[in-house]
N, C-alpha and C positions, 0 to 999 in steps of 0.2 A: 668584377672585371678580371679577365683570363691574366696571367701573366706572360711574359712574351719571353722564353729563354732562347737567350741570345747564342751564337755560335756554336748552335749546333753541327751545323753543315759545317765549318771548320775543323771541327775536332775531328769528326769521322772521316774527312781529307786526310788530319791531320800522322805525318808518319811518327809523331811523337806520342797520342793517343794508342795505349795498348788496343790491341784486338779483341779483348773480352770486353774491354771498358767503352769500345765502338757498337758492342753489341748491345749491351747493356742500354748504351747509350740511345739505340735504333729500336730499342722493344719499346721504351718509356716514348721516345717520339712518335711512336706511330699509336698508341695506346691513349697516349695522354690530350685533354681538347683544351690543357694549358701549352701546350709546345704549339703556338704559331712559327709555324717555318712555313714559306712561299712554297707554293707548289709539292707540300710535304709528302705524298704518295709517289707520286714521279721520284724524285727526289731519293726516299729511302730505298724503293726498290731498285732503283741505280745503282746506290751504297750495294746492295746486298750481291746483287747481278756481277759487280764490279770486282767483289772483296772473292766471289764465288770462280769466275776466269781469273783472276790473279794467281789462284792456288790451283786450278787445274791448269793450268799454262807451263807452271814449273816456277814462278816470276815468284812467289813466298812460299812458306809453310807454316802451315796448320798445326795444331794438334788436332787428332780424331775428335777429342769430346768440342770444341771451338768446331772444326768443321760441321758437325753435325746440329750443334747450334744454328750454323747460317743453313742449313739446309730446313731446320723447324722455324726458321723465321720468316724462310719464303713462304713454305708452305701457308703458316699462320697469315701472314700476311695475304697471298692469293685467294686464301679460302675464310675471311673475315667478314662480317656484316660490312665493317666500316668500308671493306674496298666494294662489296655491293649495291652498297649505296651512292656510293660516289660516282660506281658507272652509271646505274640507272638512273642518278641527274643528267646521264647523257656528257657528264666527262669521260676524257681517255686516258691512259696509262699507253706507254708506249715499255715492249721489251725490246731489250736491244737487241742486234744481232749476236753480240759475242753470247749471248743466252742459249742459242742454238746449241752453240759449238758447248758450253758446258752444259749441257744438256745431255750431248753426244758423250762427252768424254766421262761426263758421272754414269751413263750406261752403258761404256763399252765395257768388256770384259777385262781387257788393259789394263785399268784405270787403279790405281792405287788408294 
């Protein structure tokens, strides 16, 4: 029987949980087929989308090796068996809109 670790989604909300230890925390979640969390693909890739417009907004900062982190976790995450499989059951992943706009601002020339 899997075991079920509990508040997850809390922590990575959480403003008290470090930034590395939210990442940490979202590689083993998405990795792991012990971490039941509801709706766990939605869910992390939110986190990541989220933590990603927070620091291109201006709203935190990063350190470069922590940003480039969340930027190897989308990627991993998008280009995964596990999220392959998930669509081809014919579920959906939804990106948000502010994913655009960092999207825009990781490739404008501006961008820091």
């Amino acid at each position: 029987m899997a075991a079920i670790y509990s508040g997850i989604h809390l922590k990575l909300k959480s403003p008290q949980t470090p930034w590395d230890n939210k990442l940490k925390l979202a590689r083993f979640a998405w990795i792991s087929s012990q971490c039941l969390l509801p709706n766990k693909e939605q869910v992390l890739l939110d986190w990541c989308t989220h933590a990603l417009s927070l620091y291109y907004s201006k709203k935190v900062e990063f350190s470069q090796d922590f940003l480039e982190g969340l930027w190897c976790y989308l990627d991993d995450v998008l280009h995964s068996r596990k999220l392959q499989s998930f669509l081809k059951q014919g579920k959906t992943i939804t990106l948000k809109l502010n994913m655009a706009q960092v999207l825009h601002w990781h490739s404008s020339p501006l961008s820091t």
